[in-house]
C-alpha positions in Angstrom: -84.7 9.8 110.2 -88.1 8.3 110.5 -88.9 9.3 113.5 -87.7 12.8 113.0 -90.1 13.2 109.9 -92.9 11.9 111.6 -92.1 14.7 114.6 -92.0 17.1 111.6 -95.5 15.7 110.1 -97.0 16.0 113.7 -95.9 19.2 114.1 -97.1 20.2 111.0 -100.6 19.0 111.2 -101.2 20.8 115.1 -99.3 23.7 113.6 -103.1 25.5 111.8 -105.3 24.9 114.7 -105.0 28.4 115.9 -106.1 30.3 112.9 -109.1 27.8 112.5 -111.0 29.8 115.2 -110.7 32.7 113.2 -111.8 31.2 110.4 -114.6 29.5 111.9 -116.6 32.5 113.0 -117.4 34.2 110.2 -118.6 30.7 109.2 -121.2 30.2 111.7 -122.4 33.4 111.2 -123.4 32.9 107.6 -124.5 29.5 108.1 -127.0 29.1 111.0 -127.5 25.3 110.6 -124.6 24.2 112.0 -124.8 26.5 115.2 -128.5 25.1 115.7 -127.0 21.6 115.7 -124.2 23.0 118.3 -126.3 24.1 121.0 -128.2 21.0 120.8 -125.3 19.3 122.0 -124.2 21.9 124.7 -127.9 21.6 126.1 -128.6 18.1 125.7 -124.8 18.0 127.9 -123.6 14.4 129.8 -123.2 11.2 127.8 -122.5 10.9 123.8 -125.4 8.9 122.4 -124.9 7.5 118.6 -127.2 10.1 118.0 -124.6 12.7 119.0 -121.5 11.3 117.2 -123.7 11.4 113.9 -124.4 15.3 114.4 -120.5 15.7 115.7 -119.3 13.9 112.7 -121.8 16.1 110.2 -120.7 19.0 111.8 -117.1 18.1 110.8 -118.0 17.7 107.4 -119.6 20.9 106.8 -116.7 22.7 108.5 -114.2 20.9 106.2 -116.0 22.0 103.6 -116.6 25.3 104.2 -112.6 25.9 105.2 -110.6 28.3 103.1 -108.4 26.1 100.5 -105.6 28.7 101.8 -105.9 26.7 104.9 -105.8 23.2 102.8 -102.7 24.7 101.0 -100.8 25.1 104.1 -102.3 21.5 105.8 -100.9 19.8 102.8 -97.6 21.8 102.5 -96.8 21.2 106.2 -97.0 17.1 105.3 -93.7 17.5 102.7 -90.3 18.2 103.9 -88.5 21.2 104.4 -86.1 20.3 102.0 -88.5 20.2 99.2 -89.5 23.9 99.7 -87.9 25.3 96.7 -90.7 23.2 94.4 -93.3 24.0 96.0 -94.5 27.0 94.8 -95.4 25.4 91.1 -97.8 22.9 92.8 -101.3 23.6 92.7 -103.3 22.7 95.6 -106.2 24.0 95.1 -109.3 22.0 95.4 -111.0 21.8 91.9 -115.5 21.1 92.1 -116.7 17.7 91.2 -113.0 16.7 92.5 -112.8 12.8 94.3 -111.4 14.4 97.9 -115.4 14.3 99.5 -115.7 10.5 98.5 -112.6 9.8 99.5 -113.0 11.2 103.1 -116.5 9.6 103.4 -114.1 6.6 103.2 -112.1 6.8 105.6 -113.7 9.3 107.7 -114.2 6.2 110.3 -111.0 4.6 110.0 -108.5 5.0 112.8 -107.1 8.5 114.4 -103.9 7.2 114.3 -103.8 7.3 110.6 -102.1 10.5 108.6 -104.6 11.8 105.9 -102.2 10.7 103.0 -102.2 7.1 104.2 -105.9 7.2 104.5 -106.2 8.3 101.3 -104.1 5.9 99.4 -106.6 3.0 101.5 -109.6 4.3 99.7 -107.4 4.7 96.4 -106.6 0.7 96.9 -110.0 -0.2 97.8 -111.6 1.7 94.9 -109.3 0.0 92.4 -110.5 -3.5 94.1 -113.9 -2.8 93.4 -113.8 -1.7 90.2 -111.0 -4.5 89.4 -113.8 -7.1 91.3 -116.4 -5.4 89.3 -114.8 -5.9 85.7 -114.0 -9.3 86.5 -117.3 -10.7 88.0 -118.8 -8.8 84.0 -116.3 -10.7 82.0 -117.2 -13.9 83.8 -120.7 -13.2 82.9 -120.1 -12.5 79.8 -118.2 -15.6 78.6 -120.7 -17.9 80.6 -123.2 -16.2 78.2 -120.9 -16.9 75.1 -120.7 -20.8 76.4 -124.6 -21.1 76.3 -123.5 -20.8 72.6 -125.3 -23.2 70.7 -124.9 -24.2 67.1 -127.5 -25.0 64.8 -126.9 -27.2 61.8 -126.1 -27.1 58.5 -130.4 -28.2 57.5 -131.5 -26.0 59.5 -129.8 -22.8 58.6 -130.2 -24.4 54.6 -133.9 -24.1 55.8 -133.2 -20.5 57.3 -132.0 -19.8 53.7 -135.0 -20.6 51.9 -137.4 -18.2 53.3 -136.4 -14.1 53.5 -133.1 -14.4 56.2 -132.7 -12.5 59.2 -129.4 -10.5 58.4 -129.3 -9.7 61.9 -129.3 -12.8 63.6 -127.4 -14.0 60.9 -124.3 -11.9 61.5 -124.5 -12.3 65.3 -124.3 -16.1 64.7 -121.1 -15.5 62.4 -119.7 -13.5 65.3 -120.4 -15.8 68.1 -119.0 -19.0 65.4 -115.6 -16.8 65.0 -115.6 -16.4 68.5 -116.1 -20.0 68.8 -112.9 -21.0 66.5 -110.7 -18.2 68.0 -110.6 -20.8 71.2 -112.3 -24.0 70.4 -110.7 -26.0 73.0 -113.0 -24.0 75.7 -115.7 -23.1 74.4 -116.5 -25.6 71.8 -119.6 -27.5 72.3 -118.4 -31.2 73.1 -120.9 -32.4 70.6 -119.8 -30.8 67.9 -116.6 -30.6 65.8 -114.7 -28.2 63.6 -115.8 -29.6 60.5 -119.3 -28.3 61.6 -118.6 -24.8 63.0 -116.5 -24.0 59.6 -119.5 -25.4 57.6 -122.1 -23.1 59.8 -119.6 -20.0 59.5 -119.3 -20.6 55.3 -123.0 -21.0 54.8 -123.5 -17.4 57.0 -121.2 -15.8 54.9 -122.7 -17.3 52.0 -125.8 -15.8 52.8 -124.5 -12.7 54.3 -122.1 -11.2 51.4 -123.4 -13.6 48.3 -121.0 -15.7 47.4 -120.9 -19.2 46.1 -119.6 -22.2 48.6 -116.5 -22.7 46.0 -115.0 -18.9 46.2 -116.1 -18.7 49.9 -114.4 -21.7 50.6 -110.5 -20.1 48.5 -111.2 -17.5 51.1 -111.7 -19.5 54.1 -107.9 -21.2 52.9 -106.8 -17.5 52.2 -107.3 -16.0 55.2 -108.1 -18.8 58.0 -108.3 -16.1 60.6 -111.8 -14.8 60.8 -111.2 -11.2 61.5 -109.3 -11.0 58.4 -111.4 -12.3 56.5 -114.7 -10.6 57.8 -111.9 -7.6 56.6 -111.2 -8.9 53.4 -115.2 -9.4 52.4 -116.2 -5.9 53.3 -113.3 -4.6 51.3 -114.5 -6.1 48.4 -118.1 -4.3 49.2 -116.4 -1.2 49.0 -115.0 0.8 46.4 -111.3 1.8 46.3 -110.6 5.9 45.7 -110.7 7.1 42.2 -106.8 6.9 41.3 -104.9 9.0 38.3 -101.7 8.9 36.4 -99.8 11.6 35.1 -98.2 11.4 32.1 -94.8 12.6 32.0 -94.5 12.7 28.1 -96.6 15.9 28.5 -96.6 17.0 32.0 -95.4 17.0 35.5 -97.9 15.9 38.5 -97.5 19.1 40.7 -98.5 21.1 37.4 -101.2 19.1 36.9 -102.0 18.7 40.4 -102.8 22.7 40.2 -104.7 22.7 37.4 -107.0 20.3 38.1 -107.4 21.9 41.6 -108.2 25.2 39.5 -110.9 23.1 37.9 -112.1 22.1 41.6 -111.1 18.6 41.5 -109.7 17.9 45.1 -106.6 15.8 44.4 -103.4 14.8 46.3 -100.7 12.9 46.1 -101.2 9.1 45.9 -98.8 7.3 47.9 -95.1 8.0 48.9 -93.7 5.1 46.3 -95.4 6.5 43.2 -94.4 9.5 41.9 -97.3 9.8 39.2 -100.0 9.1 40.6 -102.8 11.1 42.1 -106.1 10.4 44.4 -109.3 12.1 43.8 -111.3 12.4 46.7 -114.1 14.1 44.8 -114.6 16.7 41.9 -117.1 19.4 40.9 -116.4 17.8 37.1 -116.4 15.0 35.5 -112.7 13.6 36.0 -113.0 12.1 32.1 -114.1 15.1 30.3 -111.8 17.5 31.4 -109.6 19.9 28.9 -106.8 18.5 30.8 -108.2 14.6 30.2 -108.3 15.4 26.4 -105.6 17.1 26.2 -103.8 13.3 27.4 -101.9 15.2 30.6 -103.0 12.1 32.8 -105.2 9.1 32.3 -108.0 7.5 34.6 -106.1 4.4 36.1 -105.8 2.2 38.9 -102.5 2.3 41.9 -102.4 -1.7 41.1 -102.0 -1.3 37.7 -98.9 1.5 38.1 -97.0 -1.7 40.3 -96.1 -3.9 37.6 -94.6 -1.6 35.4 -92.5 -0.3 38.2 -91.1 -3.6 38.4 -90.6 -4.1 34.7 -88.6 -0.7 34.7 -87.9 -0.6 30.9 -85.1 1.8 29.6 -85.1 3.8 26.7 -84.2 2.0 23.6 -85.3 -1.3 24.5 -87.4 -4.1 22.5 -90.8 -4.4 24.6 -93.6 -6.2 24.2 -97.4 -5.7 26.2 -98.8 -9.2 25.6 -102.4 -8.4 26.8 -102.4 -4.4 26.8 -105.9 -3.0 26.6 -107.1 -0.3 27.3 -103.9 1.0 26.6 -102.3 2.4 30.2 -99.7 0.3 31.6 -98.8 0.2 27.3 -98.7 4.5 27.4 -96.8 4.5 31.3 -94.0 1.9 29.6 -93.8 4.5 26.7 -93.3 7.1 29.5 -90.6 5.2 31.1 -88.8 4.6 27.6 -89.6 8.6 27.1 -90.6 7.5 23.3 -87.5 5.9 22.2 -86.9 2.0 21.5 -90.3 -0.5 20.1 -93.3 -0.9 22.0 -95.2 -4.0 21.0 -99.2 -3.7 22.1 -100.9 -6.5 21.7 -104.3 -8.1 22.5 -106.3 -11.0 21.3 -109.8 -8.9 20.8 -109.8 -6.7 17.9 -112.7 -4.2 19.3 -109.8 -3.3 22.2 -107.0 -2.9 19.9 -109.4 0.1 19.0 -109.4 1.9 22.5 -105.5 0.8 22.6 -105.5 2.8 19.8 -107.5 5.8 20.8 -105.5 6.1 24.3 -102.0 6.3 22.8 -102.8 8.9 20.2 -103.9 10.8 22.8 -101.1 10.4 25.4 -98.5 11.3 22.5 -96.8 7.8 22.1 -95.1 7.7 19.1 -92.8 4.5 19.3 -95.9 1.5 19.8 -97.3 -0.8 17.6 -100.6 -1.9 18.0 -101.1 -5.9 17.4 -103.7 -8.2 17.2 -102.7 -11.2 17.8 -103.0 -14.3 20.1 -99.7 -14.3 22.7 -99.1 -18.1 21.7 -97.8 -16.9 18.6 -94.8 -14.6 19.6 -92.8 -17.2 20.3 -93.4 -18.7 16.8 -92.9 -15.3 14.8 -90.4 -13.6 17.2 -88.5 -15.9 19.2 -85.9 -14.6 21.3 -87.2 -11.4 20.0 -87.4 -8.8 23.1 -85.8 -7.2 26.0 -88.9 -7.4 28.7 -91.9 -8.3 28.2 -95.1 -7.5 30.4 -97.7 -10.5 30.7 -100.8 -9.2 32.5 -102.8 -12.0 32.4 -106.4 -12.7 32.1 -107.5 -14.2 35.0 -111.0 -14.8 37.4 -111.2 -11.4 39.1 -110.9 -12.1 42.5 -109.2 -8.9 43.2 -111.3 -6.2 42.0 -115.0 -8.2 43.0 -115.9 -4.1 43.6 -116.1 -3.4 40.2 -118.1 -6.6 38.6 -120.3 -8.2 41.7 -121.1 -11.0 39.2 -117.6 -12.7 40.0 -118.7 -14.1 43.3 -121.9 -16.1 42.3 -120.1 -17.2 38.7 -116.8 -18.6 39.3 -116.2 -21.9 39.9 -113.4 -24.7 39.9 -114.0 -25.3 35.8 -113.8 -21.8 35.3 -110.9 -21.0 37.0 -109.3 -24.6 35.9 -109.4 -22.9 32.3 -107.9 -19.6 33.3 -105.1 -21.5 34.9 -104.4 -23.3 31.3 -104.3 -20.5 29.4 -101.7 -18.6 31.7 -99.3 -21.3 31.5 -99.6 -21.2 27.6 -99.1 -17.4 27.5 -96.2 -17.5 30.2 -94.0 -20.0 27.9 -94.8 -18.3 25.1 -93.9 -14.9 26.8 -90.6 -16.2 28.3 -89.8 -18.0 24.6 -90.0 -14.8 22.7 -87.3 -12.8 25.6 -83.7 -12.7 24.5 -81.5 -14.3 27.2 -78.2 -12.6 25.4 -79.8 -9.2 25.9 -77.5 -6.7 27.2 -80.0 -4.8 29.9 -83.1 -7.2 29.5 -84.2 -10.9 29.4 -87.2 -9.5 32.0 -90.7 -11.0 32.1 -92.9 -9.8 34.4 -96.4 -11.9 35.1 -99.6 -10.1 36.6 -102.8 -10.8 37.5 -106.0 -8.9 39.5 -106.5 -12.0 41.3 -105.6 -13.9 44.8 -106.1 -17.0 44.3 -102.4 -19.2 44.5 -103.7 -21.3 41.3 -103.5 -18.0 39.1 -100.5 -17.0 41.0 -97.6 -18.9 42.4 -98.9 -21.8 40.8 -98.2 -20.8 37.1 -95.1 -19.0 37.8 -94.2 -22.4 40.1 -95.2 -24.5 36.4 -92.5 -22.0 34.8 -90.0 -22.5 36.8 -90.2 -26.5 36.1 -90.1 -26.1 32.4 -87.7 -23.7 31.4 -83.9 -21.9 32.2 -85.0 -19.1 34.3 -85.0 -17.7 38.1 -87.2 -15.3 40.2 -85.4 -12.1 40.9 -87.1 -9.2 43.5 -89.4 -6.6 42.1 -88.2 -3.6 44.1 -91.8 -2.7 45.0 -91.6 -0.8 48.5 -95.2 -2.5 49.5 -96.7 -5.7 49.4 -96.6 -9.3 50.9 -94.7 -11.6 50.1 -95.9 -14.6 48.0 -96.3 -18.2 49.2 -94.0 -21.2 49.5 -96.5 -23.2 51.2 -100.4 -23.2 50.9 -102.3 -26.3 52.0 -101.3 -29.2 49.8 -98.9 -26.9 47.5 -95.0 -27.0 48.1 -93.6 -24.0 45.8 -90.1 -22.8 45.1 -88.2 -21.2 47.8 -87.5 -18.3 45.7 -91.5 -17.5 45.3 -91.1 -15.5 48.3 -90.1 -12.8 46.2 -93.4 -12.1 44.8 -95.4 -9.8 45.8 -99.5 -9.9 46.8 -101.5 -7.1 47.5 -104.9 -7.0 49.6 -107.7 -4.3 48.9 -108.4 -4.6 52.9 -104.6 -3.8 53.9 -103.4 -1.9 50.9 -106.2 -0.1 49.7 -106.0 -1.0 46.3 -107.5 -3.9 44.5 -106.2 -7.4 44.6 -103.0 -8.0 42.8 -99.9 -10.2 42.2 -96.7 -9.5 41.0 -93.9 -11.4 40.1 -90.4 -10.7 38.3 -88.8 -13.4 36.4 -85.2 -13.7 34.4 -84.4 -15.6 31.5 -81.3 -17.4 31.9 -80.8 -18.9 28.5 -82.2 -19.5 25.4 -82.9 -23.4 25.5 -86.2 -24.4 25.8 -85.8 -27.0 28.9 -86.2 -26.8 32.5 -82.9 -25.2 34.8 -82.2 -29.3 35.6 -81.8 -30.3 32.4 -79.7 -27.3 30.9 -77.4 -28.4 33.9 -77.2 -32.1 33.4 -76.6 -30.9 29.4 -73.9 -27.9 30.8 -72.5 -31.0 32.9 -72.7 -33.7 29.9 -70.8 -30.6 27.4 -68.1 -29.8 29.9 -67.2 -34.4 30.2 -67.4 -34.3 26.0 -64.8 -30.9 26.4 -62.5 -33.4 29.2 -62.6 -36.5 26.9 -61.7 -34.4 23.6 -58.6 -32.8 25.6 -57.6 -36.3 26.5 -58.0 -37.1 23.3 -55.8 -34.9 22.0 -53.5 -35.6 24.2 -53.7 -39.2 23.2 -53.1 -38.1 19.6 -50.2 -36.5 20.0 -48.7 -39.2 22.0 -49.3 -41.4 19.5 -48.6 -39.1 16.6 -44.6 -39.2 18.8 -44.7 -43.0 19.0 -45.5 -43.0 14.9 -42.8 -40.6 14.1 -40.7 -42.8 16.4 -41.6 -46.1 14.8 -40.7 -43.9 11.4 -37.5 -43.6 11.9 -36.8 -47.1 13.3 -38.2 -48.5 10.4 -36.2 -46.1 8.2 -33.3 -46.9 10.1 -34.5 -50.8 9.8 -34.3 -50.4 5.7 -31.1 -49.2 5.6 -29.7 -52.3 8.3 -32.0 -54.4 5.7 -29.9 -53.6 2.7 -26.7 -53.8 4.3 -27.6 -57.1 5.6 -28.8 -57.5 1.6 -25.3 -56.3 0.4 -23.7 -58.7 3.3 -25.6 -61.9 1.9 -24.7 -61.3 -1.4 -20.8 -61.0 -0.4 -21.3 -64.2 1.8 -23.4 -66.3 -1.2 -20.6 -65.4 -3.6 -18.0 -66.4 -0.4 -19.9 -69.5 -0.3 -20.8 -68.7 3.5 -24.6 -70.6 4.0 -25.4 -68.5 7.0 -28.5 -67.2 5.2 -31.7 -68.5 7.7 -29.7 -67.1 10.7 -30.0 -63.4 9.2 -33.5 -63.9 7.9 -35.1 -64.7 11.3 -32.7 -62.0 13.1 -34.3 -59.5 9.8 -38.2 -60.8 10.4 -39.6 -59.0 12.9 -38.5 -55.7 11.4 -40.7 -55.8 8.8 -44.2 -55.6 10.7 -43.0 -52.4 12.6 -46.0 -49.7 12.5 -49.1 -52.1 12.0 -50.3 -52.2 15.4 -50.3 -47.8 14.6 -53.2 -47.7 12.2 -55.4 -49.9 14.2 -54.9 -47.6 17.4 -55.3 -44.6 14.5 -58.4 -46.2 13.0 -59.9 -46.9 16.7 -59.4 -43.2 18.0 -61.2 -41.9 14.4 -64.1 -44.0 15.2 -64.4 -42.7 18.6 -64.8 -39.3 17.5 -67.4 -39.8 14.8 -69.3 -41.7 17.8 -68.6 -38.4 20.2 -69.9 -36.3 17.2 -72.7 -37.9 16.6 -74.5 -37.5 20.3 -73.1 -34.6 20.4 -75.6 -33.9 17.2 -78.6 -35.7 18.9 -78.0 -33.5 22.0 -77.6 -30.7 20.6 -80.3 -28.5 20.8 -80.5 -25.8 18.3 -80.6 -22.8 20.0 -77.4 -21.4 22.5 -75.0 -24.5 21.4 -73.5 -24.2 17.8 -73.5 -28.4 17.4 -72.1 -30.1 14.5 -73.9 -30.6 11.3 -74.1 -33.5 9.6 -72.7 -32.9 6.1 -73.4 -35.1 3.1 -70.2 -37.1 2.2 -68.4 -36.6 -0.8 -68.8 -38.9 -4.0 -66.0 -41.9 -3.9 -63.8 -41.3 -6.7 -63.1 -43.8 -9.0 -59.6 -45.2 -8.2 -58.3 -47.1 -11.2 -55.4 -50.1 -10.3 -53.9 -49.2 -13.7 -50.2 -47.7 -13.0 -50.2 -44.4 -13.8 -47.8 -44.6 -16.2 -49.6 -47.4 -18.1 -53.2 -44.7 -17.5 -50.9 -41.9 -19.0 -50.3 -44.1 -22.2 -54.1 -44.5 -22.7 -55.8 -41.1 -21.6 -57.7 -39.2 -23.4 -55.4 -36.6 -23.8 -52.6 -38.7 -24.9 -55.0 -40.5 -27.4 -56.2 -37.3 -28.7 -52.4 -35.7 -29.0 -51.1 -38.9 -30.9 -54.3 -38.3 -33.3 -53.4 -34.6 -33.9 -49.7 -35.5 -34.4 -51.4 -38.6 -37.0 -53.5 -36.2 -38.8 -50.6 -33.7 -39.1 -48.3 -36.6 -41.0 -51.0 -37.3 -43.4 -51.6 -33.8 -44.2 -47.8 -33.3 -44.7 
């Protein structure tokens, strides 16, 4: 078959070389250089000089070029098979300008006759993608020979750089080249140097370069230890996220407000797919706080990060709920929206001059069921205790997240400062998760927030929770976010702290935030261990009193027993009475027989009330740790009553008491009185 296509090939490549002298003519004719360079040849006649071949070979060219692309068409239809006719005719053969075919042929133009055109095409093809493959490689070589010529400075020398007006330039190349450096220190790591010093050189550039302090630049070294990210991460906190809205659905829909505000020439759209109230403004011919619609409280100025944890709280209408640090007011008027004005709304928050925007924002959004508290959040669990259904703690923290807004975070935080944040959030989470009702039919919910990412504000306070009292992690059913750490650096968290959520300004396009959605378990105020061991310690006091009882009314059978044999005992006794007084009066002196076969009936039932007096003591002893255990909230316990008074018991017979009581003396005084009257 091989041979017969090559046959077919051959054929079809002498098959145009007929019309070609028909074409060629009219050719000539319009172009006279070529004919000039003909009869040079036909004159000059004899031997082919090098000379000659170069003239032949440029004559070639110039008639190749010149030839109708009809005659091209059928060249390069005649090299296919017969068989693939019927496709043909939706190929385009035609020769586009500027196309690669004249390079190409220049290639192999020299190679050997025997070659088809196709095959000497694919040649240059292959040798083209050598060269440029050669060419690419020999640049990259180059270019990491000039990255190795790397060399660092150190750490006095760039302090020295720092001192007089920096170079930003060269400054930001060197943080570059440094990245660079780490991405594959094994290679191109200068021998003299270690990784100590690179990371040193990299944190005072981006000291220098974005104005940070070395203690926040360094939490965001740990943070994000790949240096695109965090190059990512900095210039997102630079930049200021998209101005955000909420709608509120006590008053309005968002597609009618949407319109209006579009009618106002406010170019808005739809936030993101998982909120349903929120809107972007990507800009606005008016002021997006003064607008009728503003006033009017149909949606309020507000950030996506702030929408997130009262997603995850997801009250329900009806419920007890309290906003632990609520100002200005709009995660406090969005819960009211979810409740759709029914149940309590507690907003509270420890600075009285807030309370008054609190209140200013809620009038105008129409909530009706809040009330506005000042108050610190320690003191919930003191006045309300196992008060509420959900609670929302947005804590105050360092501000890590939202460095766009105040630009004074990076130079002022340090580890003191965020030392004391970290306190206070433990205080306010116990106090928040004391004041939540375990027993609550559709709540015991406390969700913990904060607008940083640092892991001490984060997963370490909710990790600190977890350790003291009854309660789990359960998942927030955000659609977004990433999921919170296990393990950072020295810290080894709770499995379950996966389930939180952190969010990124550089990959989410909101400000920094963490979420996390706890459960209250019980009401106890003790860690999950130790309501187990005192679960495990109630259900060995339940065992013991069933054996107890059990022991009782085996014993309560033997007594009953012992009863009757010492009834039946009396009655042998008397007989054996009656017998000995027949026998004395018979003169029978059989009486110390009978007494020692009588003895040992009479201490029948003694060993009873010691065993009786020994189970009563082990009870009081079970009720009393059962009263030092007991811990005063979700067990009911046993109280310790007062005892009783001892009556006085008088060893006078009662008969002898009934001759000289008080009534008796007092009777035979009226009856005396009555005889001397009469």
């Amino acid at each position: 078959m091989a041979i017969q296509k090559k046959k077919k090939v051959a054929a079809a490549v002498a098959a145009p070389e007929e019309p070609k002298k028909a074409v060629k003519r009219p050719v000539e004719a319009s172009a006279p250089t070529p004919k000039k360079k003909k009869k040079v040849v036909a004159k000059n006649g004899g031997d082919m000089s090098a000379k000659k071949k170069k003239v032949v070979k440029k004559v070639k060219k110039v008639t190749e070029e010149e030839e109708d692309p009809v005659e091209k068409e059928v060249s390069k239809l005649q090299l296919l098979d017969d068989d693939d006719e019927e496709g043909l005719d939706r190929l385009d053969f035609t020769q586009q300008e500027g196309s690669d075919d004249d390079d190409l042929r220049d290639d192999y133009s020299d190679d050997d006759d025997d070659d088809l055109p196709i095959e000497k095409k694919s040649a240059a093809l292959d040798k083209k993608k050598e060269k440029i493959l050669k060419e690419g490689e020999e640049e990259l070589q180059l270019n990491i020979a000039n990255q190795a010529t790397f060399e660092l400075p150190s750490v006095e020398e760039i302090e020295n750089e720092m001192k007089s007006v920096p170079n930003l330039e060269i400054i930001k190349q060197r943080i570059s080249d440094v990245i660079q450096v780490l991405g594959d220190f094994k290679n191109r790591r200068d021998p003299a140097k270690s990784r100590t010093q690179y990371v040193e050189v990299l944190k005072k550039d981006l000291c220098s370069q974005y104005g940070y302090n070395d203690y926040l630049m360094g939490k965001f070294m740990d943070l994000f230890p790949n240096g695109a990210e965090l190059l990512e991460f900095l210039e997102a906190n630079d930049n200021p996220r998209p101005v955000t809205i909420r709608a509120n659905s006590l008053k309005v829909k968002r597609r009618d407000l949407a319109k209006n505000l579009i009618n106002r020439g406010m170019n808005v759209d739809p936030a993101a797919e998982w909120t349903k109230v929120g809107l972007v403004v990507y800009d606005s011919q008016v002021p997006v706080g003064a607008t009728p619609e503003y006033l009017a409280g149909h949606y309020m100025i507000q950030g996506l990060n702030s929408l997130l944890p009262v997603m995850a709280l997801a009250p329900q209408p009806g419920d007890r709920v309290l906003d632990m640090c609520s100002a200005p007011g709009g995660k406090t008027s969005h819960i009211a929206a979810l409740m759709k004005n029914s149940g309590t709304l507690f907003a509270n928050d420890a600075s009285f001059d807030r309370c008054r925007a609190i209140i200013g924002n809620l009038h105008r959004l129409g909530v009706n069921n809040a009330v506005v508290c000042n108050l610190g959040g320690e003191e919930f669990s003191k006045i309300k205790p196992n008060g509420f259904d959900r609670i929302l703690l947005d804590a105050p923290c360092s501000g890590t997240g939202v460095i766009w807004k105040d630009q004074s975070v990076k130079t002022s935080k340090d580890s003191q400062d965020v030392q004391r944040r970290h306190t206070v959030q433990r205080q306010l989470i116990l106090s928040a998760l004391d004041s939540l009702d375990a027993n609550s039919p559709n709540g015991g919910y406390l969700v913990y927030s904060t607008c940083s990412v640092l892991v001490e504000e984060n997963e370490a306070v909710v990790n600190f929770l977890l350790e003291r009292r009854h309660c789990e992690l359960v998942p927030t059913g955000l659609a977004i976010g990433v999921d919170g750490y296990t393990r950072f650096r020295d810290y080894r968290f709770h499995p379950s702290l996966s389930m939180t959520k952190r969010y990124y300004p550089h990959v989410h396009n909101i400000d920094g935030f963490y979420v996390a959605k706890i459960k209250k378990l019980s009401n106890a105020k003790m860690s999950k261990q130790a309501v187990l061991e005192m679960e495990k310690e109630k259900a060995s006091v339940k065992s013991q009193k069933k054996k107890q009882a059990a022991e009782e009314a085996e014993d309560s059978e033997e007594e009953s027993g012992d009863e009757e044999v010492a009834q039946n005992g009396k009655a042998n006794g008397k007989a054996e009475a009656g017998k000995k007084k027949n026998k004395k009066k018979g003169g029978d002196d059989s009486d110390d027989d009978e007494d020692v076969e009588t003895a040992p009936m009479k201490n029948i039932g003694s060993g009873a009330r010691a065993n009786k007096k020994r189970r009563n003591q082990k009870k009081a002893a079970a009720k009393q740790a059962a009263v030092n255990e007991d811990d005063g909230f979700n067990t009911v316990g046993n109280v310790k009553r007062a005892k009783k008074p001892t009556q006085f018991k008088s060893k006078v017979p009662k008969r002898a008491a009934a001759r000289t009581g008080a009534k008796s003396v007092k009777n035979r005084r009226k009856k005396m009185l009555a005889k001397q009257q009469a």
